[in-house]
Every structure is written in structure tokens, then in C-alpha cells.
C-alpha positions in Angstrom: 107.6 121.6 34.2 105.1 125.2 34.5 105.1 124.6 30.0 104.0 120.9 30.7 101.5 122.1 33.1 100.3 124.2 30.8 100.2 122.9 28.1 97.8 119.8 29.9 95.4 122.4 30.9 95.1 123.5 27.3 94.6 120.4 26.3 92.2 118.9 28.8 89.9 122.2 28.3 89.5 122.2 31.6 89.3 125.8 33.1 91.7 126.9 36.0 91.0 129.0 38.6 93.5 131.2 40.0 93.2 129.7 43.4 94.0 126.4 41.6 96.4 127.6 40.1 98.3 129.0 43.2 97.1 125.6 45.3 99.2 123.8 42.6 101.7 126.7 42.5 102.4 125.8 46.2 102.2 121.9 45.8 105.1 121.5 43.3 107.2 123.9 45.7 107.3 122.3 48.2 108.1 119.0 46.5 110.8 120.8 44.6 111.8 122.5 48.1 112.0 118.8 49.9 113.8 117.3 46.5 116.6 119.7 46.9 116.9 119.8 50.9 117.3 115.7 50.7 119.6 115.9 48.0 121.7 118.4 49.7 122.1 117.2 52.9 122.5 113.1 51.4 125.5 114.7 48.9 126.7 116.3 52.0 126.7 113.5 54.1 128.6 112.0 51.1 130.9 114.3 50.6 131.6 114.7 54.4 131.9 110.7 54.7 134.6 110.7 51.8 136.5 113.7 53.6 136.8 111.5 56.2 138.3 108.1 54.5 140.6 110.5 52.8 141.8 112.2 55.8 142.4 109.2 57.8 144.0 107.9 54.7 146.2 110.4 55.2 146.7 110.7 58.7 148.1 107.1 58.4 150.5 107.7 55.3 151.8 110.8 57.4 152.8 108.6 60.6 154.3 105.6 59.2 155.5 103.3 62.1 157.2 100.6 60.4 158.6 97.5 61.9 162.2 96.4 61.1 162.5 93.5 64.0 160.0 92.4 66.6 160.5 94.3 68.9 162.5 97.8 67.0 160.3 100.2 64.8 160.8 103.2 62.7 158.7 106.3 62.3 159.8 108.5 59.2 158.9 112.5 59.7 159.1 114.1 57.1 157.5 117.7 56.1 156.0 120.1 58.4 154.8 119.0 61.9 151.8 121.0 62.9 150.0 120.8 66.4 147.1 119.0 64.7 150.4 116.5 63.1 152.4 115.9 66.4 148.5 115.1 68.1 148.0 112.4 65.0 152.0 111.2 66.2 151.4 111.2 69.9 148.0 109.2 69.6 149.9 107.5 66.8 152.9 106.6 68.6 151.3 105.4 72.2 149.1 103.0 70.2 151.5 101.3 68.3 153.9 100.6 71.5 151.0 99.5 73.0 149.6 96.9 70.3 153.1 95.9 68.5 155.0 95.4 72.3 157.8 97.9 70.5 161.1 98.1 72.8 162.7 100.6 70.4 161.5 103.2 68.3 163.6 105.3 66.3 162.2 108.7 64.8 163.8 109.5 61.8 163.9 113.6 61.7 166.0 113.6 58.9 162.9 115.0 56.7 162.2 118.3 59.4 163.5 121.1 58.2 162.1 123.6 61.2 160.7 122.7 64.2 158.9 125.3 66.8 159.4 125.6 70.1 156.0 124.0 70.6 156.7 121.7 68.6 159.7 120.6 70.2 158.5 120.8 73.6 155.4 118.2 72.7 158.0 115.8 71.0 159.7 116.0 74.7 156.4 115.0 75.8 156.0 112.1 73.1 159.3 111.0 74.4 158.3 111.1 78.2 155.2 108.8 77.1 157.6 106.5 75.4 159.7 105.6 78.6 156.6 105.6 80.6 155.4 102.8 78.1 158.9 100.8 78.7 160.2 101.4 75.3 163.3 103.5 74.6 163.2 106.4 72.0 166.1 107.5 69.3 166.1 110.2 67.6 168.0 110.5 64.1 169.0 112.7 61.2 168.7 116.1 63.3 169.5 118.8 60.8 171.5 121.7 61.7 169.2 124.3 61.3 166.6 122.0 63.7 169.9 122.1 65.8 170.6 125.7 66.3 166.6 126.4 66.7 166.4 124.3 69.4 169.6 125.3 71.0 168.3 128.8 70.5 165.1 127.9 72.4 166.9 126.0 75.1 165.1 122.3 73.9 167.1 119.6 74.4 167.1 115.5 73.5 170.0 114.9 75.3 169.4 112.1 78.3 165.8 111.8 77.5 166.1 109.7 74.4 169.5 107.9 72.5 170.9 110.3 69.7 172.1 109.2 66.7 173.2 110.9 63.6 171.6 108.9 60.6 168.6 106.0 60.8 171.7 103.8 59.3 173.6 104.8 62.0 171.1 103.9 64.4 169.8 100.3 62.7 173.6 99.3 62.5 174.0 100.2 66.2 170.3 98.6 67.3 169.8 96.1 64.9 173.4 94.5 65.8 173.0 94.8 69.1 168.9 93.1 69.3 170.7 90.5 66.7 173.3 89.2 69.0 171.0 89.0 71.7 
């Protein structure tokens, strides 16, 4: 831009002052300057706005609830359940009761390798909120090292939600039953 500049004053034989030159000077800069600030902040915003599809994207593909009957659902865990993960279930889980009028849901833990203390207590929590919306929980697929930590921390399922060994074991036992009703 400063060689095409130039080169036009050359050519026009016009001569240039120095205080020209620096009013100019200070002109272009600050078009330049405002250029890059709204082209920064707009790819931002763009950037920031695609984040944000992609991360709900993926909120939802990491808390599948998935209806088997009318009335039972299943929700899938699988991988590592952060606090920011077992938030996304909680809010998760209490809308979908809500909206689908689910009696049953069976989590499926068979994918949870670990689970803190934390962790564990908030599922409790989860749990509580799922009686309180009249639905029943089930829990399924505990492993046995999920087992011993939580025996270890003094957590405990047992009389707060039906435990069953395997999700088949627990759609054989529900389905059946919600069939011959």
C-alpha cells in the first residue's frame, strides 16, 4: 500500500509535505487499526458461536436418554463423569422425566470404569430428584472396581434405586413386567 502511495505521488508531481505525509500516515492507520479490530472480534464471535453448537452437540451425544417403551427409558454412561458431566446429566435427566412422563429410567453404568466419591454422592442426589419426580431409577452394569470404590467410601444404591446386574437383565425384568400390564 505505502509503494502504491508512493508511487501516485511520483506520478502526479505533486509535492508532499511532511505534515501530509504524516496526516495520511495517521489516516490509513487507523482504517487499518478498525479493519483488524472488526475482523477480530466478528471471527471471534464466529469462532465462539461454533464452540457452542459443537459443545451442545456434544453435551447431547454424551447424555443419551433413549426411549424403549412409553413410559421406560435408558441412559447409557459411558467414559469419565466429571462434575461439569453429572451437572449436563442432572439437568439432563430432570428434563426428560419431565417432558417424556418417564416412569422408569434405567442408567446403564456398564461403561464407568471409576467413579469418585463426589461423583457418587451427586448420582445419589440425581436419584433423590428421580423419586421426587414420581419415576423409579435402576441402576445397571456396576463394575467391580466401581463396587469396591464405593464400598470403600461408604456410597451405597441399595433402597434408593432397583439394582440390576446387566441393562438386559433389567429390560427383561421391566419390559416384561410394563408388557403384561
Amino acid at each position: 500500500m505505502w509503494n502504491f502511495l508512493y508511487q501516485y505521488d511520483q506520478l502526479s508531481n505533486k509535492p508532499i509535505t511532511y505534515e501530509d505525509f504524516y496526516n495520511l500516515e495517521k489516516k490509513i492507520n487507523e482504517q487499518i487499526d478498525q479493519f483488524l479490530n472488526n475482523f477480530f472480534i466478528s471471527y471471534s464471535k464466529y469462532k465462539d458461536k461454533l464452540i457452542e453448537e459443537q459443545k451442545k452437540l456434544v453435551e447431547n451425544l454424551s447424555v443419551p436418554i433413549i426411549p424403549i417403551s412409553p413410559t421406560i427409558c435408558v441412559l447409557p454412561l459411558i467414559g469419565e463423569i466429571d462434575c461439569y458431566r453429572i451437572n449436563m446429566i442432572e439437568e439432563k435427566v430432570l428434563m426428560e422425566i419431565g417432558k417424556l412422563q418417564i416412569q422408569t429410567l434405567i442408567m446403564d453404568l456398564s461403561g464407568i470404569s471409576q467413579m469418585e466419591a463426589v461423583i457418587a454422592n451427586h448420582l445419589l442426589r440425581i436419584i433423590d430428584g428421580i423419586s421426587m419426580m414420581g419415576s423409579r431409577a435402576v441402576i445397571t452394569g456396576l463394575r467391580p472396581e466401581v463396587v469396591k470404590q464405593m464400598i470403600n467410601e461408604g456410597i451405597s444404591f441399595t433402597g434408593v434405586a432397583d439394582l440390576k446386574s446387566s441393562l438386559q437383565q433389567a429390560l427383561k425384568d421391566y419390559l416384561v413386567t410394563s408388557l403384561n400390564v
